[in-house]
C-alpha positions as protocol buffer text, in pm:
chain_id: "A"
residue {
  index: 1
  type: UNK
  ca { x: 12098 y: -4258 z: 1953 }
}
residue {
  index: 2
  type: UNK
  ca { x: 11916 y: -4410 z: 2179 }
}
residue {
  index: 3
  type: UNK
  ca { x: 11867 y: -4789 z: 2183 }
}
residue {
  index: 4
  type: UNK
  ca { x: 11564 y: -4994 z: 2406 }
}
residue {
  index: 5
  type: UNK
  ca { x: 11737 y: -5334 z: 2449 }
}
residue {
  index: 6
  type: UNK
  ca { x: 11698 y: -5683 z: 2553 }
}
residue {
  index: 7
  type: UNK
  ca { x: 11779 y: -6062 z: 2522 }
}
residue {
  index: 8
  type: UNK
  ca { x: 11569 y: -6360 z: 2469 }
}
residue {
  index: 9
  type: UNK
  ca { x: 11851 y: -6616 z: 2504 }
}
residue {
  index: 10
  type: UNK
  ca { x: 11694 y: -7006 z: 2514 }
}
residue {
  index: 11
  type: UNK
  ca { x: 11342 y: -6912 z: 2398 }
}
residue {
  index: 12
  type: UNK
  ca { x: 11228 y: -6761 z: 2736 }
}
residue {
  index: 13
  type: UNK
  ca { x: 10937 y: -6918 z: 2940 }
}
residue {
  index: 14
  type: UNK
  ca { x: 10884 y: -7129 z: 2636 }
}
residue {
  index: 15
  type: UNK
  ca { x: 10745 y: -6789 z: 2464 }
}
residue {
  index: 16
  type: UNK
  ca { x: 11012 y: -6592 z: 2434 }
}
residue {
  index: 17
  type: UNK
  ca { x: 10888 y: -6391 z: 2063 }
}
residue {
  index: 18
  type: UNK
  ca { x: 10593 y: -6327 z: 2227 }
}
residue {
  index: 19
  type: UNK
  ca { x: 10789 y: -6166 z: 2526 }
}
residue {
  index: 20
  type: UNK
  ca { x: 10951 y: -5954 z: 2284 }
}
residue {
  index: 21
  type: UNK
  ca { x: 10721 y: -5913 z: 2059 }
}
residue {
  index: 22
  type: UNK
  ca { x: 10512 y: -5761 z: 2321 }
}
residue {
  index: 23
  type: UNK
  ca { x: 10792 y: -5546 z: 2470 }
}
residue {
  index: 24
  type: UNK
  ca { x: 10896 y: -5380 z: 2191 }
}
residue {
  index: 25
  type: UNK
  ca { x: 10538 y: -5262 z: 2098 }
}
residue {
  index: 26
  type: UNK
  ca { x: 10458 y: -5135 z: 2455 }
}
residue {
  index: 27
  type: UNK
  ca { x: 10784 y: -4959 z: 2384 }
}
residue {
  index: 28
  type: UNK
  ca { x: 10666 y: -4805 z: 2085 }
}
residue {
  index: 29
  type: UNK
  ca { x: 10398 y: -4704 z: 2228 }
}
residue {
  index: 30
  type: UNK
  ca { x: 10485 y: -4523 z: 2516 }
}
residue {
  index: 31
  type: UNK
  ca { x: 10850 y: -4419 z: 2406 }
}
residue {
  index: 32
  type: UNK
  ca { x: 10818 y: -4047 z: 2249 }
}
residue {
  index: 33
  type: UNK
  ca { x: 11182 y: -4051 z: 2180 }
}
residue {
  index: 34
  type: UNK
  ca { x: 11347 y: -4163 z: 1862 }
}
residue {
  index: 35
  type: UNK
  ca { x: 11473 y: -4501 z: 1975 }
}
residue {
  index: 36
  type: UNK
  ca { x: 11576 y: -4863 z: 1825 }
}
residue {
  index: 37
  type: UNK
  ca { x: 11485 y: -5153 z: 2016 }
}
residue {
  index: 38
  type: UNK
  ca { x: 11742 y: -5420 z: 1975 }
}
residue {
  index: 39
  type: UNK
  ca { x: 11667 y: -5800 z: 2076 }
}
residue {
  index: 40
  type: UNK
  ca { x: 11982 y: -5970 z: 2117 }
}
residue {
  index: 41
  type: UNK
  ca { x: 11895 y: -6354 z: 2075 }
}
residue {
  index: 42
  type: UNK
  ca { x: 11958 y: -6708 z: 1980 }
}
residue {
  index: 43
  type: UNK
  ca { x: 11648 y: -6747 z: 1743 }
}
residue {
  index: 44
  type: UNK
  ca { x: 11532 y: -6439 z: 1563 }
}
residue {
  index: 45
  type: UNK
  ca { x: 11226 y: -6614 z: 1396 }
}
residue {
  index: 46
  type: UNK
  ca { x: 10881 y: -6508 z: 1503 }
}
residue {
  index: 47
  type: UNK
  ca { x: 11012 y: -6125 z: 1615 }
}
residue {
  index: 48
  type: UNK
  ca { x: 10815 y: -5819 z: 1439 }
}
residue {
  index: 49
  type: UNK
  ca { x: 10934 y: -5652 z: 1158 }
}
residue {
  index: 50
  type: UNK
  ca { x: 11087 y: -5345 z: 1362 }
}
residue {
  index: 51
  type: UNK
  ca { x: 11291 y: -5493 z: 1588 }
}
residue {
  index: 52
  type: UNK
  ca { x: 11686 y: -5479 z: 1572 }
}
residue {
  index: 53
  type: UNK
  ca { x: 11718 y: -5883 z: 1606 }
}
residue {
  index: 54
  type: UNK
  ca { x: 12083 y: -5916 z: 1636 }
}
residue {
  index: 55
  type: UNK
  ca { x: 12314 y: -6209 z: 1768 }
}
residue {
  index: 56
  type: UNK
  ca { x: 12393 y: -6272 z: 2141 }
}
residue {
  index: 57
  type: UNK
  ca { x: 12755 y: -6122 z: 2233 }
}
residue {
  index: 58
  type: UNK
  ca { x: 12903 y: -6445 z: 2385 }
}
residue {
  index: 59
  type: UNK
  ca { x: 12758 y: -6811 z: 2354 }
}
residue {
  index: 60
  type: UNK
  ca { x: 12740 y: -7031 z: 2632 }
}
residue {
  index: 61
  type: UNK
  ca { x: 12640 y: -6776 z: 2933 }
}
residue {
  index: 62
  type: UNK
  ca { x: 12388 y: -6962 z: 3100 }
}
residue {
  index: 63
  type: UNK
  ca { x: 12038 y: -6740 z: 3196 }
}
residue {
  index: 64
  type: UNK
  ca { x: 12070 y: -6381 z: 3330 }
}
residue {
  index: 65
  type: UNK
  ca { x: 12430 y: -6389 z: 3290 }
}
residue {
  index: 66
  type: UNK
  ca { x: 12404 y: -6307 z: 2914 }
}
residue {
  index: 67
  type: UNK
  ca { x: 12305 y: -5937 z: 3060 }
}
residue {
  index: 68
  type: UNK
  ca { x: 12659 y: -5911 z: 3130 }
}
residue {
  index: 69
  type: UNK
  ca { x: 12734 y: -5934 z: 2771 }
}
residue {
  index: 70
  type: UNK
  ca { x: 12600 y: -5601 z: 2722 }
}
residue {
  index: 71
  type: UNK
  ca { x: 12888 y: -5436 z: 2833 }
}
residue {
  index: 72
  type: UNK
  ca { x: 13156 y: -5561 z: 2606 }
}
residue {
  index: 73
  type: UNK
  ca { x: 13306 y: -5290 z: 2467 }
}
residue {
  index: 74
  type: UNK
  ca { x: 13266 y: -5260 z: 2079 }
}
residue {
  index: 75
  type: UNK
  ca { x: 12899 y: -5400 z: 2117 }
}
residue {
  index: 76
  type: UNK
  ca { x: 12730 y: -5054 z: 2055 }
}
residue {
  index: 77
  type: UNK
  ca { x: 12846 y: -4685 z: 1980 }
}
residue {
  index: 78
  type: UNK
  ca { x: 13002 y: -4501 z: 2259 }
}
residue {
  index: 79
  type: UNK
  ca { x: 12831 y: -4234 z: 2393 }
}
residue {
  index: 80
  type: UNK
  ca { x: 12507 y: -4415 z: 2272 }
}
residue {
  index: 81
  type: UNK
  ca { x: 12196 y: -4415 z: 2501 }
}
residue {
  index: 82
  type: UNK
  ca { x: 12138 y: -4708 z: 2664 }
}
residue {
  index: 83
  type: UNK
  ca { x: 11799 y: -4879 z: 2821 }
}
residue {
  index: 84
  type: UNK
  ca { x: 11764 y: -5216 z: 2950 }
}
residue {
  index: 85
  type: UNK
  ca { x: 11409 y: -5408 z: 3024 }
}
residue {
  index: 86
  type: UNK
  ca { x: 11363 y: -5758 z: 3122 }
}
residue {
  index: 87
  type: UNK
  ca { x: 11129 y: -5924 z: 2903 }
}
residue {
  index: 88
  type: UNK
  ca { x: 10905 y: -5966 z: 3200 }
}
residue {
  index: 89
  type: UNK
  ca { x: 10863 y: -5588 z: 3186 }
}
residue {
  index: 90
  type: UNK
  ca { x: 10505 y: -5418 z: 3139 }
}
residue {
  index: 91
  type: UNK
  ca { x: 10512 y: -5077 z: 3041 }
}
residue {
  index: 92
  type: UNK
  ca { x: 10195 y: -4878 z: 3142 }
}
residue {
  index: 93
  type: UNK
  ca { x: 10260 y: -4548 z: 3060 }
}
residue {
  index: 94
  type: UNK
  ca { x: 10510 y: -4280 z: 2913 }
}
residue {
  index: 95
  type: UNK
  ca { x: 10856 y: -4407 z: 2941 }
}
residue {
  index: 96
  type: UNK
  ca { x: 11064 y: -4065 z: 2787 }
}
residue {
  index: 97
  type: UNK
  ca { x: 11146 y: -3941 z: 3159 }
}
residue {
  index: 98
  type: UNK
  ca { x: 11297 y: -4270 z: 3227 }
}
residue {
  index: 99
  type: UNK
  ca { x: 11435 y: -4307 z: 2848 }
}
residue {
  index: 100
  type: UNK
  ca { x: 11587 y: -3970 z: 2919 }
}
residue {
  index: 101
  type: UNK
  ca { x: 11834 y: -4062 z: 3180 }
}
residue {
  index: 102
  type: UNK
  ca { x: 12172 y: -3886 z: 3104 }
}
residue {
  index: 103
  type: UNK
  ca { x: 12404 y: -4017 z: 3367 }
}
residue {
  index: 104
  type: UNK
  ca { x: 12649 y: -4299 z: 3335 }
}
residue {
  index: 105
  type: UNK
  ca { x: 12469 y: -4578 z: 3516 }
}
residue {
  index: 106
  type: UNK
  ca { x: 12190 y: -4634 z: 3720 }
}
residue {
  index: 107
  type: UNK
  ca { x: 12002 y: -4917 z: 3805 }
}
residue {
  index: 108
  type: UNK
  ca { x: 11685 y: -5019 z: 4024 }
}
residue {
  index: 109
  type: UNK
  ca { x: 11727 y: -5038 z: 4402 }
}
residue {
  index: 110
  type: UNK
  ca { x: 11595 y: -5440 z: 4467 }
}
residue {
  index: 111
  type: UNK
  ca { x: 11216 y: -5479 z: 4500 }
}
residue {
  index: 112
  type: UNK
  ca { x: 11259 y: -5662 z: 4792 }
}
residue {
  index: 113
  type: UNK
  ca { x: 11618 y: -5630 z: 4949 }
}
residue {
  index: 114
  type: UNK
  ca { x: 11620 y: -5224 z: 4958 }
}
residue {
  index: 115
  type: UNK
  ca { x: 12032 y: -5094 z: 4971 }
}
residue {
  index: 116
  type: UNK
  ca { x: 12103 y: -5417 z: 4728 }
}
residue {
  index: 117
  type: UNK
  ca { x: 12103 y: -5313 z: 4335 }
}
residue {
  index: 118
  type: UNK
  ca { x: 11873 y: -5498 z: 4094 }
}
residue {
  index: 119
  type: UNK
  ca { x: 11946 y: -5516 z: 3693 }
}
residue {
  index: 120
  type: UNK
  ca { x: 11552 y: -5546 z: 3594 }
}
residue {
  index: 121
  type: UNK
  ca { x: 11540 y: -5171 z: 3448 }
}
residue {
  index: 122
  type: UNK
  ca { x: 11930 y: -5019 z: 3327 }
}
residue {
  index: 123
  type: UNK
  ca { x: 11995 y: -4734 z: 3180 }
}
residue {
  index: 124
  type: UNK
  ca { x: 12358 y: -4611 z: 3056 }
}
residue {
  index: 125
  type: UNK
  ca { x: 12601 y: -4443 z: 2826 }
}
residue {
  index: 126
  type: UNK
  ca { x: 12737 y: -4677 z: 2611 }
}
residue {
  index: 127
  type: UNK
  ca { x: 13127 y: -4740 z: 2653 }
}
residue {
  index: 128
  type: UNK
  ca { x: 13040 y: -4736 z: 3003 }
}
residue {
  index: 129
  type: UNK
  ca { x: 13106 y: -5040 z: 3220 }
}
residue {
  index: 130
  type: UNK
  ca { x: 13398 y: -5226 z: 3015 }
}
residue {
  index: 131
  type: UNK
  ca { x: 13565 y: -5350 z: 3337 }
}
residue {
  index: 132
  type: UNK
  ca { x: 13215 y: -5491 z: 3443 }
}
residue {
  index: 133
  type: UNK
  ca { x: 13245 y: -5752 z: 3148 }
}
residue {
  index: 134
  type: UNK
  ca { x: 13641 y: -5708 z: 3121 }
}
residue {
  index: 135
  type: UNK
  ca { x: 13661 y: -5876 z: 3478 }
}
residue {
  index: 136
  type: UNK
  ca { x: 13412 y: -6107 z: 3411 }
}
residue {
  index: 137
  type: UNK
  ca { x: 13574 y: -6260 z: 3134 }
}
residue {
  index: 138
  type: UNK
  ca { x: 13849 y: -6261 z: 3286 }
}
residue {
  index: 139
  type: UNK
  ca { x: 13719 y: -6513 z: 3620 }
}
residue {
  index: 140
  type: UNK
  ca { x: 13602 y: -6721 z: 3288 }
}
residue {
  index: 141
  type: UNK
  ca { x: 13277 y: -6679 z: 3286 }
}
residue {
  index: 142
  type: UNK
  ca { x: 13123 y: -6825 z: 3660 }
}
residue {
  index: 143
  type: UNK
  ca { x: 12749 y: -6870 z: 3716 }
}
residue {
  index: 144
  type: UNK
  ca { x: 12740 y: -6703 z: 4053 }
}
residue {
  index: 145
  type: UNK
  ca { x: 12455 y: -6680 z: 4331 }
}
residue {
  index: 146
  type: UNK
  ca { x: 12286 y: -6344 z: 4226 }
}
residue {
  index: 147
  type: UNK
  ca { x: 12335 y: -6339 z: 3886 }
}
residue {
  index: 148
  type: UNK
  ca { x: 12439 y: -6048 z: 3643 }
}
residue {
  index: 149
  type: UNK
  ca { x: 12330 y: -5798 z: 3922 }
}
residue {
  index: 150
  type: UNK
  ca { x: 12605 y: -5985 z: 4219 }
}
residue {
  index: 151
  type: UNK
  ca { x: 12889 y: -5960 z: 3965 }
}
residue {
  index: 152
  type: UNK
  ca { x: 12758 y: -5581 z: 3854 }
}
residue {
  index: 153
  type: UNK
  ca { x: 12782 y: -5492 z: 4272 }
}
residue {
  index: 154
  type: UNK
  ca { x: 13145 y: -5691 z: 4290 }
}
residue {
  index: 155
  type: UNK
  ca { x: 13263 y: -5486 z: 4095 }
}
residue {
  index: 156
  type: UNK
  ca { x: 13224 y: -5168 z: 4303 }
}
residue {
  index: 157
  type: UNK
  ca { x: 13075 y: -4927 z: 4058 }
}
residue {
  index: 158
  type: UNK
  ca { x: 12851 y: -4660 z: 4099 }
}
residue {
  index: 159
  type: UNK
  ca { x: 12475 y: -4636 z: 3987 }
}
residue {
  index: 160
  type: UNK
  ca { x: 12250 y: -4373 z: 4047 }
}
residue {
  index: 161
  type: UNK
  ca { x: 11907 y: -4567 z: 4165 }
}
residue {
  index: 162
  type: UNK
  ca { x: 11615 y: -4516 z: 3910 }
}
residue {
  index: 163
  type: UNK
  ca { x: 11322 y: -4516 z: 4152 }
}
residue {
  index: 164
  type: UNK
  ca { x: 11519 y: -4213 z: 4323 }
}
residue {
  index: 165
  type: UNK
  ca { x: 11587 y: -4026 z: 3975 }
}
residue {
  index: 166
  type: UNK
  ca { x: 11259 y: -4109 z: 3892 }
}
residue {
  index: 167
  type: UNK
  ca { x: 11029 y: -4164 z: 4199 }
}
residue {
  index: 168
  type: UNK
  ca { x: 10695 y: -4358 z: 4189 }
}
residue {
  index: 169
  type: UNK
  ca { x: 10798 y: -4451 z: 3820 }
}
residue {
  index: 170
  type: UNK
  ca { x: 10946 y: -4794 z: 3890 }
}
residue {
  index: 171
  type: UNK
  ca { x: 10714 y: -5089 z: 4068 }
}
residue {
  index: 172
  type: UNK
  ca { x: 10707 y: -5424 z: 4158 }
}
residue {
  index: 173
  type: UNK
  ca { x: 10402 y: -5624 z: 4072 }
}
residue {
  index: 174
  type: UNK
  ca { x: 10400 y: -5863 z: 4400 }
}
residue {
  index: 175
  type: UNK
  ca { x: 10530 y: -5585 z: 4644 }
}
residue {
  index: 176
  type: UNK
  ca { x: 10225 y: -5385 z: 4475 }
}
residue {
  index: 177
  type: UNK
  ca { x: 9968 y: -5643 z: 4555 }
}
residue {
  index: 178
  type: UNK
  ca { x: 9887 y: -5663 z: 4188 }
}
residue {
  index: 179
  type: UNK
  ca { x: 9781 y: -5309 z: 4212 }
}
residue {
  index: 180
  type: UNK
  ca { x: 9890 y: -5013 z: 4000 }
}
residue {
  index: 181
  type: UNK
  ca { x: 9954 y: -4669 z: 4077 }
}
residue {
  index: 182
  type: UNK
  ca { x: 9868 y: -4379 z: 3813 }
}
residue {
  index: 183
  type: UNK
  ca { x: 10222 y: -4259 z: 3830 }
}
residue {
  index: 184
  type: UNK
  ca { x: 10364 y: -4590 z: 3751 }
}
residue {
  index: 185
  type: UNK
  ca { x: 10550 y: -4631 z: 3455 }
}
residue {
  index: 186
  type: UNK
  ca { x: 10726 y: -4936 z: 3480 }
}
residue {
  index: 187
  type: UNK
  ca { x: 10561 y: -5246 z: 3661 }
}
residue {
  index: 188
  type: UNK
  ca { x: 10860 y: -5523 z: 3718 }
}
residue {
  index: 189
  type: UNK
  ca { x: 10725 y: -5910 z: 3701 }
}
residue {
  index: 190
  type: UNK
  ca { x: 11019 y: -6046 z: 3899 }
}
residue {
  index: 191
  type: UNK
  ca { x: 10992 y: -6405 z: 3991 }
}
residue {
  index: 192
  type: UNK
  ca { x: 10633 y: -6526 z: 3970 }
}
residue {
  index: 193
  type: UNK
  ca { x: 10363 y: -6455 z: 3882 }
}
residue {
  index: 194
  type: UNK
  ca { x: 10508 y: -6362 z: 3496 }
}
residue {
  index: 195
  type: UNK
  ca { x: 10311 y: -6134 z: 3328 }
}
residue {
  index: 196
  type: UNK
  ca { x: 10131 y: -6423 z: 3109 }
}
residue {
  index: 197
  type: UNK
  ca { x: 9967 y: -6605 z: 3408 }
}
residue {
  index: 198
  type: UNK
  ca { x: 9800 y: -6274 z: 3473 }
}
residue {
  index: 199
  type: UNK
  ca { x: 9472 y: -6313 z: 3278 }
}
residue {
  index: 200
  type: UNK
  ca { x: 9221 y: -6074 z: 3494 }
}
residue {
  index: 201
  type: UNK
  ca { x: 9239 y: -5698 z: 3568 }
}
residue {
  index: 202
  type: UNK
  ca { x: 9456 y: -5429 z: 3404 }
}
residue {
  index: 203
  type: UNK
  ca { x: 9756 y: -5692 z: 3296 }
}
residue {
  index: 204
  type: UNK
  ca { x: 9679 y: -5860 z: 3021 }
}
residue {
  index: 205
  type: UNK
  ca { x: 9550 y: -5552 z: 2769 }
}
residue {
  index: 206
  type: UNK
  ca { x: 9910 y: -5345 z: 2948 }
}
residue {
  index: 207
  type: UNK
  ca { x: 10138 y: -5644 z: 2860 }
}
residue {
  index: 208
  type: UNK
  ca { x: 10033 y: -5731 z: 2485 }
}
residue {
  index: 209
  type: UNK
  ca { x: 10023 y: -5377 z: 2397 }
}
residue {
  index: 210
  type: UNK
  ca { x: 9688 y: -5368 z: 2278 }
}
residue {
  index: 211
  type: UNK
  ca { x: 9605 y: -5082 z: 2520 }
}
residue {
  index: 212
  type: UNK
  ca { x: 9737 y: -4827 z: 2697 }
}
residue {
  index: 213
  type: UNK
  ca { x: 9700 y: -4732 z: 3047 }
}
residue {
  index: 214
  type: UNK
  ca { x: 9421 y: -4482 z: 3033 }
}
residue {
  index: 215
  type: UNK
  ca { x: 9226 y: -4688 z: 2882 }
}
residue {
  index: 216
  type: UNK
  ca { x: 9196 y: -4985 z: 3110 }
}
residue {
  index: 217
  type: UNK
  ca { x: 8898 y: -4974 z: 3282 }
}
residue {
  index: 218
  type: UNK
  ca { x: 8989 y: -5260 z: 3487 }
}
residue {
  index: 219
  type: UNK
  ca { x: 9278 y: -5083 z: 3684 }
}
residue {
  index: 220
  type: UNK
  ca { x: 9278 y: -5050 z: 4022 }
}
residue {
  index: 221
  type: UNK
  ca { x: 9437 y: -4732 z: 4130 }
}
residue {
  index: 222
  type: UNK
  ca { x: 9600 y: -4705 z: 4481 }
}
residue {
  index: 223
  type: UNK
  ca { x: 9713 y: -4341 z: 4628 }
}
């Protein structure tokens, strides 16, 4: 099975249903694949109907650090598919190559440190990773510099790099100049601006879900 996941822990920008609301039907929308998408939160109210709304793992992780949680073993069924998207993910256009990853673990190369791995966009088997949150657990927890994605690289294991699995796929929206390319799949919104301060140009219509990316007449296409 495969499962689309992601966590709105704290009610994220203030918005946080909307984020996920928003996700999982640009999901559905360009996800072929039979799929659940699973929220793991602190406040299912205000989530649509189809989404797997399920408790976060371990309380008390402060921010990205909860993404770390979704390693503990038990959480889903081994040899499960896994996908992870940060909520300040816009899909615009067919995920199933991505979806279809079959390796253990791969993440995104950082959109702005290349040779340092990013957590934005996962993909993995599940029952993969155990010693990822094993060890974490065990050092009790720490908020470190970095985040989920320093611990994930401390711990030495191998990931295959998404954009090279899947090249052009995988963008940044601020190393892109706002721009998007037609083989883009996945446009990351990491740090500012988020994908709701956006309110001009191919964005908006992309991010609700309320269109898809061929028919957005206000992209602008680079080659």
């Amino acid at each position: 099975m495969l499962n689309v996941i992601t966590i709105n822990a704290g009610n994220y920008m203030g918005r946080g249903a909307e984020y996920v609301n928003h996700l999982s039907r640009t999901v559905w929308r360009n996800l072929n694949a039979s799929h659940r998408f699973i929220c793991f939160t602190d406040d299912p109210s205000m989530l649509r109907d189809d989404i797997d709304a399920r408790p976060l793992p371990h309380l008390g992780l402060s921010g990205w650090h909860n993404k770390l949680a979704m390693f503990k073993p038990g959480l889903f069924v081994d040899g499960d598919r896994l996908l992870w998207l940060d909520l300040d993910t816009v899909i615009s256009g067919s995920i199933d190559e991505i979806a279809s990853y079959a390796g253990d673990f791969a993440m995104i190369e950082d959109l702005y440190f290349p040779g340092q791995l990013a957590s934005g966009v996962m993909a993995w088997r599940a029952g993969f990773g155990a010693g990822i949150w094993d060890s974490y657990a065990t050092a009790g927890f720490p908020s470190i510099e970095g985040g989920d994605q320093a611990w994930i690289a401390k711990c030495g294991v191998r990931a295959d790099i998404l954009q090279d699995v899947y090249p052009g796929q995988i963008a940044s929206y601020k190393v892109g100049g706002g721009q998007l390319a037609p083989q883009t799949r996945i446009v990351c919104f990491h740090g500012h601006p988020r994908p709701h301060h956006v309110t001009s140009g191919w964005v908006p219509a992309l991010w609700t879900g309320e269109s898809k990316a061929s028919s957005v007449g206000a992209v602008r296409i680079i080659h």
